[in-house]
MARBA-3410 file (N, C-alpha, C, O; in Angstrom, 1 decimal):
125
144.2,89.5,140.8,143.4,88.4,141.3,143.5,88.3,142.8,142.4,88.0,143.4 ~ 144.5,88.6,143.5,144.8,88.6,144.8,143.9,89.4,145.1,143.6,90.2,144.2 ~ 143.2,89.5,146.7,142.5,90.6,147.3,142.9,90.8,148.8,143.5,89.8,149.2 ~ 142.8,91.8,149.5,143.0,91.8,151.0,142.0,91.6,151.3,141.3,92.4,150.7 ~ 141.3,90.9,152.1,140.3,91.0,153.1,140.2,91.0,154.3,140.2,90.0,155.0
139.9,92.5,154.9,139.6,92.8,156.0,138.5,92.0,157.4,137.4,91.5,157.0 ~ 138.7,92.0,158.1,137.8,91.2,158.5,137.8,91.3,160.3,138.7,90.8,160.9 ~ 136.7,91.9,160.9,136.8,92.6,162.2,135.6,92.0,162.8,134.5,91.9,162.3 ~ 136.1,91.6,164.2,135.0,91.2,165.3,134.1,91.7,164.7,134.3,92.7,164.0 ~ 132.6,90.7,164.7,131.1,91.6,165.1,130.7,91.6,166.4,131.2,91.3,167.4
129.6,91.9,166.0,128.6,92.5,167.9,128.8,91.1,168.7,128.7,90.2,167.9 ~ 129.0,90.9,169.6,128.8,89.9,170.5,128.4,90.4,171.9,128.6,91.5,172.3 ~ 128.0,89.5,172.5,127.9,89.7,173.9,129.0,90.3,175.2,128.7,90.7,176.4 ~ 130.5,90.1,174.5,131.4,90.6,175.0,131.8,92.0,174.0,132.5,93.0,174.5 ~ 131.5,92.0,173.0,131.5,93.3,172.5,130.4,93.4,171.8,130.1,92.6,170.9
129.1,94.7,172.5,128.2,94.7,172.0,128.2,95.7,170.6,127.2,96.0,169.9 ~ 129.8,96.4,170.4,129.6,97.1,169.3,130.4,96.6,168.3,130.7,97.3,167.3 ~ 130.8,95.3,168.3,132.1,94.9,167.3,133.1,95.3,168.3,133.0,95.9,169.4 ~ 134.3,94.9,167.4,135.3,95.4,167.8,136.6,95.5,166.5,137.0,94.6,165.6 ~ 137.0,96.7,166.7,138.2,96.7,165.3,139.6,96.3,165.6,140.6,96.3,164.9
139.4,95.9,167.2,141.2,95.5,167.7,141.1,94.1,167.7,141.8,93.5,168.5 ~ 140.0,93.3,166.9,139.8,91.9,166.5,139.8,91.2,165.4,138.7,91.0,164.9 ~ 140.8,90.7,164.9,139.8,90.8,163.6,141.1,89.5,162.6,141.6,88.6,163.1 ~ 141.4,89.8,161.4,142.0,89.1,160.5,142.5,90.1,159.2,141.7,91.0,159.3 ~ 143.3,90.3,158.3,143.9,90.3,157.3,144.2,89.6,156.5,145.4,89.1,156.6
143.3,89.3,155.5,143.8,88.0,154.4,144.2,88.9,153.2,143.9,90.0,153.0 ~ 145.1,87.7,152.5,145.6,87.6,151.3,145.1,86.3,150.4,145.7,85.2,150.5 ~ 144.0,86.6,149.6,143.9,85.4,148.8,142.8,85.9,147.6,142.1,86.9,147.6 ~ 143.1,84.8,146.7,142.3,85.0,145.0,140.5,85.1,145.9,140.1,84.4,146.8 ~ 140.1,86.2,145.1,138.3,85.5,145.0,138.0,85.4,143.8,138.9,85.6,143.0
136.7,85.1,143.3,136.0,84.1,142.5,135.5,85.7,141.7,135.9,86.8,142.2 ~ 134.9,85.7,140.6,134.2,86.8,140.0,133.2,87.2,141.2,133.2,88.4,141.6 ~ 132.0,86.0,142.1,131.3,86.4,142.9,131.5,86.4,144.6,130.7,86.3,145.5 ~ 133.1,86.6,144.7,133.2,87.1,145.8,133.9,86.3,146.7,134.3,86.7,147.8 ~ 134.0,84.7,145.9,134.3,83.3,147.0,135.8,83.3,147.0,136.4,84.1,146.4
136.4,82.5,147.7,137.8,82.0,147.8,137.9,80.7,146.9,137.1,79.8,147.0 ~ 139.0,80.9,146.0,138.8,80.5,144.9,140.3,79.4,144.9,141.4,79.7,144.6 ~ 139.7,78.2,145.5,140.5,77.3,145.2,141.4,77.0,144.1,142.4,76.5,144.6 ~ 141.4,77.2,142.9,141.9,76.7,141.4,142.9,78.0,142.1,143.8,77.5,142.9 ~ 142.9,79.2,141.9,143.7,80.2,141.7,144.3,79.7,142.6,145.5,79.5,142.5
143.6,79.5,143.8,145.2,79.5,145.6,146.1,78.4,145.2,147.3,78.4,145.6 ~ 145.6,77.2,144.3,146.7,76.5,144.4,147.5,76.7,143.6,148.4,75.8,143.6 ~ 147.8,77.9,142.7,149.3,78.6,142.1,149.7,79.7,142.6,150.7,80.3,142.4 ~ 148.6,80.0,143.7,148.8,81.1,144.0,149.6,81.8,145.9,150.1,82.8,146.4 ~ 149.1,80.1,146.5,149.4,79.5,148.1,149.9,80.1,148.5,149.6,80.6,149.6
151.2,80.3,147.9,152.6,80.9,148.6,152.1,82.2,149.0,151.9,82.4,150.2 ~ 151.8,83.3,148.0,151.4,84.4,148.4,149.8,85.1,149.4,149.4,86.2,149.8 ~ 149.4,84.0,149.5,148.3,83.9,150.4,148.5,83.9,151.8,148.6,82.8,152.2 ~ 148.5,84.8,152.8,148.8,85.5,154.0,147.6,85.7,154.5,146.6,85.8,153.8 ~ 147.7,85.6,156.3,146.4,85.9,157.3,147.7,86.9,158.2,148.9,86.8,158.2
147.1,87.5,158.5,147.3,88.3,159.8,146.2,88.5,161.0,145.1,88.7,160.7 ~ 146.5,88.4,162.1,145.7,87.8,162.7,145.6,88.9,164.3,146.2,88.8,165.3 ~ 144.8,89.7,164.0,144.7,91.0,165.5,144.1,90.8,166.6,142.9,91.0,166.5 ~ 144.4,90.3,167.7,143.8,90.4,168.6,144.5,91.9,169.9,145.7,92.4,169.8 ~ 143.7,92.3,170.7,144.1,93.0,171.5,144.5,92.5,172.6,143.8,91.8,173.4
145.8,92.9,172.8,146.5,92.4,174.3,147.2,91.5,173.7,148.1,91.2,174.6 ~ 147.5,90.6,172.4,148.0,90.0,172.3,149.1,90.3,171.0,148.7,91.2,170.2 ~ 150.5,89.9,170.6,151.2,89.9,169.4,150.9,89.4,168.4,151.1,88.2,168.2 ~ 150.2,90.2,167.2,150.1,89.9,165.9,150.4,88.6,165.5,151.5,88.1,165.6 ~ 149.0,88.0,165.0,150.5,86.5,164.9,150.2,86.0,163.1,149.0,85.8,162.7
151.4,85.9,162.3,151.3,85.9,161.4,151.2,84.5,160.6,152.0,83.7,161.1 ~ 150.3,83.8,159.4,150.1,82.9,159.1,149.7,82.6,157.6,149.5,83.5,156.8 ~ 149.7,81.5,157.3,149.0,81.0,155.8,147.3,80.7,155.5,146.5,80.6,156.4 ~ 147.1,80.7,154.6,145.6,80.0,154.7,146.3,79.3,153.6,147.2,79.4,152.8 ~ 145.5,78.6,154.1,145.5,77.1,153.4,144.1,76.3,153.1,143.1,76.5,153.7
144.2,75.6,152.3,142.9,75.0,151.5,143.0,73.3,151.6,143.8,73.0,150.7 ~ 142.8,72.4,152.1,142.8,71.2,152.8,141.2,70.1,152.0,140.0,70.3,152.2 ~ 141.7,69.5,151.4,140.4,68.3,150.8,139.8,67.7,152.5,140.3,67.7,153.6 ~ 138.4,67.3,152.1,137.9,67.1,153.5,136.6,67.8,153.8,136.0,68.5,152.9 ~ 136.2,67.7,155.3,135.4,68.5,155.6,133.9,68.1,155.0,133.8,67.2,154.2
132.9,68.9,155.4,131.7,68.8,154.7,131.3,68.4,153.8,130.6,67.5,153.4 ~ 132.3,69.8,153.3,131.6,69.6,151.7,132.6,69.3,150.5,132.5,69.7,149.4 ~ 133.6,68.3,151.2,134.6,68.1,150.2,135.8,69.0,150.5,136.8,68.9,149.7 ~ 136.0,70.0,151.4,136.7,71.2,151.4,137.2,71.8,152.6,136.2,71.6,153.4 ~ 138.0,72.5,153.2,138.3,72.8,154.4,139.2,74.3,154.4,140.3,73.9,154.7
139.2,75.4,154.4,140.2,76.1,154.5,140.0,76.7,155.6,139.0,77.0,156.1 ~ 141.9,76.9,156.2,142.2,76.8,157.6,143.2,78.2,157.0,143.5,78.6,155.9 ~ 143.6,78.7,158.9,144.8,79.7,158.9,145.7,78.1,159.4,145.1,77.2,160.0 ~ 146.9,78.1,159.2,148.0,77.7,159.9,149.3,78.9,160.0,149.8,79.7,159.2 ~ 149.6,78.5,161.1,150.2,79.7,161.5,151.7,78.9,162.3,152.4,79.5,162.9
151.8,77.7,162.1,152.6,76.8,162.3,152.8,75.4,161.4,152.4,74.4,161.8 ~ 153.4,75.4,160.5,152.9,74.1,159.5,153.8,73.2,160.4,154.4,72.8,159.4 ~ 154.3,72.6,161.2,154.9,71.4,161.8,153.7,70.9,162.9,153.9,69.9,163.7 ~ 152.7,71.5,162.8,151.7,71.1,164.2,150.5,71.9,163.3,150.6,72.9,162.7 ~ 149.2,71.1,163.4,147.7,71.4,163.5,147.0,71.8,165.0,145.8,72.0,165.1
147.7,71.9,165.9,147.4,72.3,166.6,146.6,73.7,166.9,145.6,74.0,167.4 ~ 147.8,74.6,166.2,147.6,76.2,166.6,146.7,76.5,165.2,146.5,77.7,165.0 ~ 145.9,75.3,164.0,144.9,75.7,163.3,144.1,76.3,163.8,143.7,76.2,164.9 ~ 143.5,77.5,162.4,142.1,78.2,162.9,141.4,77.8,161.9,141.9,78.0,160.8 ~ 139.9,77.2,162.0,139.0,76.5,160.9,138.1,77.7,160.3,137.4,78.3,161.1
138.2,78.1,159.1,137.0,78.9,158.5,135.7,78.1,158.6,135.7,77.0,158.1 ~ 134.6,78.5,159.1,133.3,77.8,159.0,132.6,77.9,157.7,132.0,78.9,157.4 ~ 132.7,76.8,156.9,132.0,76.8,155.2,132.7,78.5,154.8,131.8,79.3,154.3 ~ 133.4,78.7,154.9,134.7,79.9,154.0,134.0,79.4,152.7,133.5,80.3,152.1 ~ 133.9,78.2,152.1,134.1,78.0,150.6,132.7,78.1,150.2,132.4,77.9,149.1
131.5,78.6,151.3,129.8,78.8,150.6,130.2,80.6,150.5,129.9,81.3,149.5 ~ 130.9,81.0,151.8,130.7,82.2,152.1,131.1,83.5,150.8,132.0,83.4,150.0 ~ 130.4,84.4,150.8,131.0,85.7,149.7,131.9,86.6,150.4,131.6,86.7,151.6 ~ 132.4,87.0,150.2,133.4,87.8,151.0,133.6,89.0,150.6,134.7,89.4,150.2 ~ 132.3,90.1,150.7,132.4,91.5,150.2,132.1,92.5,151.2,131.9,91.9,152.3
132.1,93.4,151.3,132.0,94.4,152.5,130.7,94.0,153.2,129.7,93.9,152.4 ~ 130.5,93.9,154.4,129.4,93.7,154.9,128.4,92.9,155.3,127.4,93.0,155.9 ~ 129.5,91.3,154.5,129.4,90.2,154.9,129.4,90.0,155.8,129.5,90.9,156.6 ~ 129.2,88.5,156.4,129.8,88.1,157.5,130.6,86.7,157.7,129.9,85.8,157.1 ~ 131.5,86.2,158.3,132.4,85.0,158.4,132.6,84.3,159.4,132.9,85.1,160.4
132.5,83.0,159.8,133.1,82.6,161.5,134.4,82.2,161.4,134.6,81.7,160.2 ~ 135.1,82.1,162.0,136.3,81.5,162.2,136.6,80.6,163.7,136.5,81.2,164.8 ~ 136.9,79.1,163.5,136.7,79.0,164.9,138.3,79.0,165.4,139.2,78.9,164.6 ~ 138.6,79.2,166.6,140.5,80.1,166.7,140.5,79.1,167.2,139.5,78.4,167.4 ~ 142.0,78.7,167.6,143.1,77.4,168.0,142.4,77.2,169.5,142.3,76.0,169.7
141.8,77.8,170.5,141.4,77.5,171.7,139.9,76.6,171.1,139.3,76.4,172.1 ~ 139.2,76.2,170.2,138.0,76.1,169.6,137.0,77.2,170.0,136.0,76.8,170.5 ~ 137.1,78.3,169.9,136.1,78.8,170.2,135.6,79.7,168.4,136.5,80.1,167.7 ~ 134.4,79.8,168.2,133.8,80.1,167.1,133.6,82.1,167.5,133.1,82.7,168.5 ~ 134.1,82.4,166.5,134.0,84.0,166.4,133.4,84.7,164.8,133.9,84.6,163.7
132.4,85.3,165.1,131.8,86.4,163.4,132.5,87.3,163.5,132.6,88.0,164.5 ~ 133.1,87.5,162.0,133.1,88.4,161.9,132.7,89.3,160.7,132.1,88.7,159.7 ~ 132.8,90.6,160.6,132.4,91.0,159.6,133.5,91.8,158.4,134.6,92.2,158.6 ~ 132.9,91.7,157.0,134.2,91.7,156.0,133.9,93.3,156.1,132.9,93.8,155.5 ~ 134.7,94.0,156.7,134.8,95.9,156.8,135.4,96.0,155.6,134.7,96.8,155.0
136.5,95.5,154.7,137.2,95.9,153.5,137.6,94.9,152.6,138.4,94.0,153.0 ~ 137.2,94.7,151.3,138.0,94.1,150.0,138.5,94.9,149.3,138.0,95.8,148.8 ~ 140.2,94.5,149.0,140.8,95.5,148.1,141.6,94.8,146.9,141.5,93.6,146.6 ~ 142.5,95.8,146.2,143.7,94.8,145.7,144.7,94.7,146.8,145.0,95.6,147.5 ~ 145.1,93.7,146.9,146.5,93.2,147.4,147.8,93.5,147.1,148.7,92.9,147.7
END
C-alpha cells in the first residue's frame, strides 16, 4: 500500500530544463487512482517520510502529515519539525492531485515560495 514518490523540480525560469538536484521523496499510501489516501495514512502516519533535495543545501528529513482544514476540508503538509509550524511545507490541493509519473505537484517550501514539480517515479516502498 505504501509508495515512494519521486518528485523533481520542473522547468522554471530559473531552471529552464527542470532540475533533478530539486526535488522530494515521499513515503505514503495512494488511492487505487493514484491520490494520497487519507484513511490509510492515518494507520499508516508513522511510516510516511518526505525527504527533501535541494542543491547546496543538507538533505532535510520530515513527515507528511494530513491536517483537517484548508479549502477543501483538508490540508497535507511536510513537517520537518513538529514543535514549530514554522519550517511547514504546504502541498497545494495534494488531496485533488494524482500522483503518477508525469504528473505534476506544487509544494509551497517554509520561505512561502510555491515550486512544480514533476512526479519522475512511483514505486513500492
Amino acid at each position: 500500500m505504501l509508495k515512494k514518490i519521486s518528485l523533481r523540480l520542473a522547468r522554471s525560469p530559473e531552471h529552464p530544463e527542470g532540475s533533478d538536484r530539486h526535488g522530494y521523496d515521499i513515503i505514503a499510501p495512494l488511492d487505487a487512482a493514484g491520490r494520497l489516501d487519507s484513511e490509510a495514512w492515518r494507520d499508516l502516519r508513522d511510516r510516511c517520510r518526505v525527504r527533501r533535495i535541494w542543491a547546496g543545501e543538507p538533505d532535510r528529513h520530515g513527515r507528511l502529515v494530513h491536517r483537517p482544514g484548508g479549502a477543501d476540508g483538508a490540508t497535507w503538509f511536510i513537517d520537518y519539525d513538529d514543535r514549530s509550524r514554522l519550517d511547514d511545507e504546504a502541498g497545494f490541493r495534494l488531496d485533488k492531485h494524482v500522483l503518477i509519473e508525469g504528473e505534476y505537484v506544487s509544494i509551497r517550501d517554509d520561505d512561502g515560495d510555491m515550486h512544480t514539480f514533476r512526479v519522475r517515479h512511483v514505486g513500492p516502498a
